[in-house]
N, C-alpha and C positions, 0 to 999 in steps of 0.2 A: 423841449424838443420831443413831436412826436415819436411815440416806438412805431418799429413797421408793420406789427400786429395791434394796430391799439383797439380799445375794446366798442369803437365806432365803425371800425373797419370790418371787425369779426361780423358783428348786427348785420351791416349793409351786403356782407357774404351769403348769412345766414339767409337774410331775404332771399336775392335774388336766386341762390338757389332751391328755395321753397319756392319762391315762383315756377323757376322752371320745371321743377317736379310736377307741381299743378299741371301746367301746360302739356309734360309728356304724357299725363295721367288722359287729359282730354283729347291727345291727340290720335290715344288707342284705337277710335274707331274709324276714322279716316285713314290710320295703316293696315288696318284689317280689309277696310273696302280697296283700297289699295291692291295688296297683296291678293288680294281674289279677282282683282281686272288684272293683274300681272299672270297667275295662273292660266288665265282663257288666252295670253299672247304669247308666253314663254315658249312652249311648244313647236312654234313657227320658228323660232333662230335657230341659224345654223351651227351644227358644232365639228370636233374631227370627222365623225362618222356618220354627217347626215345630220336633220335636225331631230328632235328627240318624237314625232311625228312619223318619220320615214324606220324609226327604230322602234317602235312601242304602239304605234296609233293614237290616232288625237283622246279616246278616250281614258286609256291606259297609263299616258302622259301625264294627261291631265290629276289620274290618280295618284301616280308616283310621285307629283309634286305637291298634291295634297297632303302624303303623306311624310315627306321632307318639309315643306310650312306647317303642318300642326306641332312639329316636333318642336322647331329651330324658333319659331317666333315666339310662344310661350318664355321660353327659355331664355332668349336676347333677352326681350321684357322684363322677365323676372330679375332677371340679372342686373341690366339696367338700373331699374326701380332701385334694386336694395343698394345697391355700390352709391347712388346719389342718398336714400336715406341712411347711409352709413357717414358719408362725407357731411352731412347737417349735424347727425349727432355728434361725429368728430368734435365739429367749429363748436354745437354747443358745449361742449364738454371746457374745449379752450376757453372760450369765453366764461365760463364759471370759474375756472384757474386761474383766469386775469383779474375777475369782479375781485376774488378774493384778496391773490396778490397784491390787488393794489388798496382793498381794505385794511389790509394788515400793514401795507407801506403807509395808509396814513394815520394809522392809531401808534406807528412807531417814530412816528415824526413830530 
């Protein structure tokens, strides 16, 4: 009877989240281009007081959000990134406690 961790399981983990690390790694510049077409439209929504336009002017806006996305996206990213290679090295970590465990289960066998 399979375990519910067994050490084919952890592998195909380990992959796919190394894939998608990859993927968010490539995906950086398309949020970055992104996030700088969302700065030039932000602007224009409305909010309680007016859109941020009617409160600041378009150029001014534009800066204060520059200055809140240099801050905030770095930071998500970073964050991101490590929480996902913390979680790979977690699984590898399991997975070398399983290879062993179950070396030692079969030199005692």
């Amino acid at each position: 009877m399979p375990e519910k961790n067994s050490i084919k399981e952890i592998e195909k983990e380990i992959e796919d989240k190394s894939k998608a690390l990859i993927k968010l790694k490539k995906d950086i510049p398309k949020m970055i281009v992104l996030v700088i077409a969302v700065m030039f439209v932000l602007p224009y929504f409305p909010l309680r007081r007016g859109s941020l336009i009617e409160q600041y002017g378009y150029v001014n806006a534009i800066l204060f959000e520059a200055a809140v996305f240099i801050i905030a996206i770095p930071l998500v990213t970073v964050f991101t990134l490590r929480n996902m290679e913390q979680e790979i090295s977690q699984l590898e970590s399991d997975l070398e406690i399983k290879k062993r465990l179950e070396k030692i289960n079969d030199k005692e066998v």
